[in-house]
C-alpha positions as CSV (number, residue, x, y, z in Angstrom):
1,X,-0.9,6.8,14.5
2,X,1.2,5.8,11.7
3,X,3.1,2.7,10.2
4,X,6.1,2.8,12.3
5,X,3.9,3.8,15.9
6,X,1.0,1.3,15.6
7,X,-0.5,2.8,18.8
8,X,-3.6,5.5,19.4
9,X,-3.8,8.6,21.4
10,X,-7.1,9.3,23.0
11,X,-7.9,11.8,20.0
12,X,-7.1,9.2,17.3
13,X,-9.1,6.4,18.8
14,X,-12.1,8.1,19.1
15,X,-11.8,9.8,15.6
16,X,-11.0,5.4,14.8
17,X,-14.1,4.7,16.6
18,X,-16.6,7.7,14.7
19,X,-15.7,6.2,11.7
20,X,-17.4,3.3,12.9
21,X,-20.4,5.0,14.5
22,X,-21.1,6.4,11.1
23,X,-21.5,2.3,9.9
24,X,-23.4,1.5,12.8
25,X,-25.8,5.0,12.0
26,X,-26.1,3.3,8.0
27,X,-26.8,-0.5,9.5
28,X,-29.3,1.2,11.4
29,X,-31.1,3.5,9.3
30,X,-31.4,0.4,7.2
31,X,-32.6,-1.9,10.0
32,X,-35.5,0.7,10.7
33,X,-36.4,1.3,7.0
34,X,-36.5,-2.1,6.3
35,X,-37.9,-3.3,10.0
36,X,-40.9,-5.4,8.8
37,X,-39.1,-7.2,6.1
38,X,-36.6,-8.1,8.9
39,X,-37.0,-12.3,9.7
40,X,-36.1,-11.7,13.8
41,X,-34.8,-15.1,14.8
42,X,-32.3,-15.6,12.0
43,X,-31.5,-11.6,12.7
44,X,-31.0,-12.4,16.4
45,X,-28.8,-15.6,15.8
46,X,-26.8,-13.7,13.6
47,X,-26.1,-11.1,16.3
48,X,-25.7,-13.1,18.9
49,X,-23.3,-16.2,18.0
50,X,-20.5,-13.3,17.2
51,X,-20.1,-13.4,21.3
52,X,-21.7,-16.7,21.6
53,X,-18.7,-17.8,20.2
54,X,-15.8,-15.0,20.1
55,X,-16.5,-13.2,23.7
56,X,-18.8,-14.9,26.6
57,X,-16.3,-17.9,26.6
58,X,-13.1,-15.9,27.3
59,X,-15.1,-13.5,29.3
60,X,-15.9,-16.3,31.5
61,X,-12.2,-17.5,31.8
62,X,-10.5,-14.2,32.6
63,X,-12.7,-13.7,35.4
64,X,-11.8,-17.3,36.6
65,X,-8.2,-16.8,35.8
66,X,-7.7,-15.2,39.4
67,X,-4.9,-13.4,37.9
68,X,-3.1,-16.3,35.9
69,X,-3.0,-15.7,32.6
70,X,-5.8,-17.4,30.1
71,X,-5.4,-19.7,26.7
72,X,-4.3,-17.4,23.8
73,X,-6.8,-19.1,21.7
74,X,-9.9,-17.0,23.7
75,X,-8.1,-13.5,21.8
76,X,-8.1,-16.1,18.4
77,X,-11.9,-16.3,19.0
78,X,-12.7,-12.7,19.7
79,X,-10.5,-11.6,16.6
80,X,-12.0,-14.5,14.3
81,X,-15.2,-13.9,15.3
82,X,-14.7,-10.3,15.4
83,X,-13.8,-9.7,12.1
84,X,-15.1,-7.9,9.2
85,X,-13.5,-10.7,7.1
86,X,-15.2,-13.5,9.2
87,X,-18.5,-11.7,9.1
88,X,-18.2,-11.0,5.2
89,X,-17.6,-14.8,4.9
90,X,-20.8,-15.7,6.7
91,X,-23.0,-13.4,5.1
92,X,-21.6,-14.8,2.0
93,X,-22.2,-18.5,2.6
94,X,-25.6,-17.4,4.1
95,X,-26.5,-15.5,0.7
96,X,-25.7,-18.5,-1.4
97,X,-26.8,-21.4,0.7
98,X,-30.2,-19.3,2.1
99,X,-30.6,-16.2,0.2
100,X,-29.8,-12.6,0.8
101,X,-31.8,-11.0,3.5
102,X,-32.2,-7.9,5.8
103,X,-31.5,-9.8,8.5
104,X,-27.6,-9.7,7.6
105,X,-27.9,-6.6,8.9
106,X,-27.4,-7.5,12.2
107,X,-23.9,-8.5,11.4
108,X,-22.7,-4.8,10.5
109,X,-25.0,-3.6,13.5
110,X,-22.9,-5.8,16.0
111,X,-19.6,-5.3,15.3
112,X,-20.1,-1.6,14.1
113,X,-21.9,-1.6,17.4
114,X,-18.8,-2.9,19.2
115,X,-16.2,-0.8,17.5
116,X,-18.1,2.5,17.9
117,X,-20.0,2.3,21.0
118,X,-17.7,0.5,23.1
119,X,-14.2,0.9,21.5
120,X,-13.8,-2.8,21.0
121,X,-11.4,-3.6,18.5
122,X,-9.1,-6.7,18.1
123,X,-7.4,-8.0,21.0
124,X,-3.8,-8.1,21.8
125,X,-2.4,-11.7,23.5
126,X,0.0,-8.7,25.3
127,X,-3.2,-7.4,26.8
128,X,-5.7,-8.5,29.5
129,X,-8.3,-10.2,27.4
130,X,-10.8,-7.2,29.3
131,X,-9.6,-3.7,29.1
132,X,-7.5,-2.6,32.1
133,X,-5.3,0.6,31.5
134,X,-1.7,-0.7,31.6
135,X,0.7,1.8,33.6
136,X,3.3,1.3,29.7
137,X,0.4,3.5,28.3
138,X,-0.3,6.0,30.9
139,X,4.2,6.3,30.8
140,X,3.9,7.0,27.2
141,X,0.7,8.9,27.5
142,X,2.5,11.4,29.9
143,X,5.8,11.5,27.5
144,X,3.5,12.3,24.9
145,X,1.6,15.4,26.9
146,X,-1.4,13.8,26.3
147,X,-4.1,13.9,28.7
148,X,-5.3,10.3,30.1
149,X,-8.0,9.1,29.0
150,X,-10.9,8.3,31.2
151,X,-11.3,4.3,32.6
152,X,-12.4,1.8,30.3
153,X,-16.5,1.7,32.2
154,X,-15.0,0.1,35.6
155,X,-15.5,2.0,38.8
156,X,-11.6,1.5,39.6
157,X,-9.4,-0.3,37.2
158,X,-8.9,-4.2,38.6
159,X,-5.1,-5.2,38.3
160,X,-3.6,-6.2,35.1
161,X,-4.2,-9.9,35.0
162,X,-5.2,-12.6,32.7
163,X,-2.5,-12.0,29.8
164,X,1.0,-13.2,28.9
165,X,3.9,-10.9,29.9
166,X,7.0,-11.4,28.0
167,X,9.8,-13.7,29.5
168,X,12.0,-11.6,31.7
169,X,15.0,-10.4,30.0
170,X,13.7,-10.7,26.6
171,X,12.5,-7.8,24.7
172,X,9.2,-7.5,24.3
173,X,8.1,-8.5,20.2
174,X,5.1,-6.6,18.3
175,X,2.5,-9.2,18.2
């Protein structure tokens, strides 16, 4: 919300996310203009080792954690691989070592993709590596008089499990 209350309402994070939406509209338009000049495998190898990489393999330890918490260096992969700046980088080094090409658009397409369809942003070793709403946010939800939002796609939110709580009797640090 601002600089000193790095957090999101409902309102804000969806305005956050329709930014994004308008990037995914543009990567599409583009994808469909340009859709026979497109080379598919390279396009779909591009999109796909983003969670190859950065998602399926912590996916596939939180659900195994049965509730212990799981290797910070899972939310390293999502957020490396996740990133505008990572992306940028290997549409760079593809440019110069391949040539430009339309299918670097799946790249924007993704992680537009992710941000405005699903809400996925960068994730937070003080959070489940999968969204669960934490009761903290509802508290400060209801202090705020703002209106909860709705789960995060699960039919009942699972317990809180599979992150790093801070050590008892220690205040908790921005991380």
């Amino acid at each position: 919300m601002d600089q000193a209350n790095p957090f999101e309402t409902p309102r804000t994070f969806a305005l956050h996310r329709a930014e994004y939406l308008v990037g995914f509209a543009v990567a599409t338009g583009l994808i469909i203009a340009h859709l026979d000049e497109i080379r598919w495998l390279p396009a779909i190898v591009l999109f796909l080792h983003i969670d190859l990489i950065g998602y399926i393999p912590g996916a596939i330890a939180f659900r195994r954690s049965g509730g212990r918490p799981i290797s910070k260096v899972y939310y390293v992969l999502y957020n490396i691989m996740h990133s505008l700046i990572t992306q940028a980088a290997v549409a760079a080094l593809w440019c110069w070592l391949i040539g430009p090409e339309w299918a670097l658009l799946a790249l924007p397409f993704h992680l537009f993709g992710d941000r405005g369809l699903f809400g996925n942003f960068t994730k937070s070793f003080a959070l489940p590596f999968e969204p669960v709403r934490q009761p903290g946010y509802l508290r400060l939800l209801d202090d705020l008089g703002v209106t909860h939002p709705k789960s995060a796609g699960h039919t009942s939110d699972p317990a809180p499990v599979g992150h790093i709580r801070p050590a008892r009797g220690r205040p908790e640090t921005v991380r």
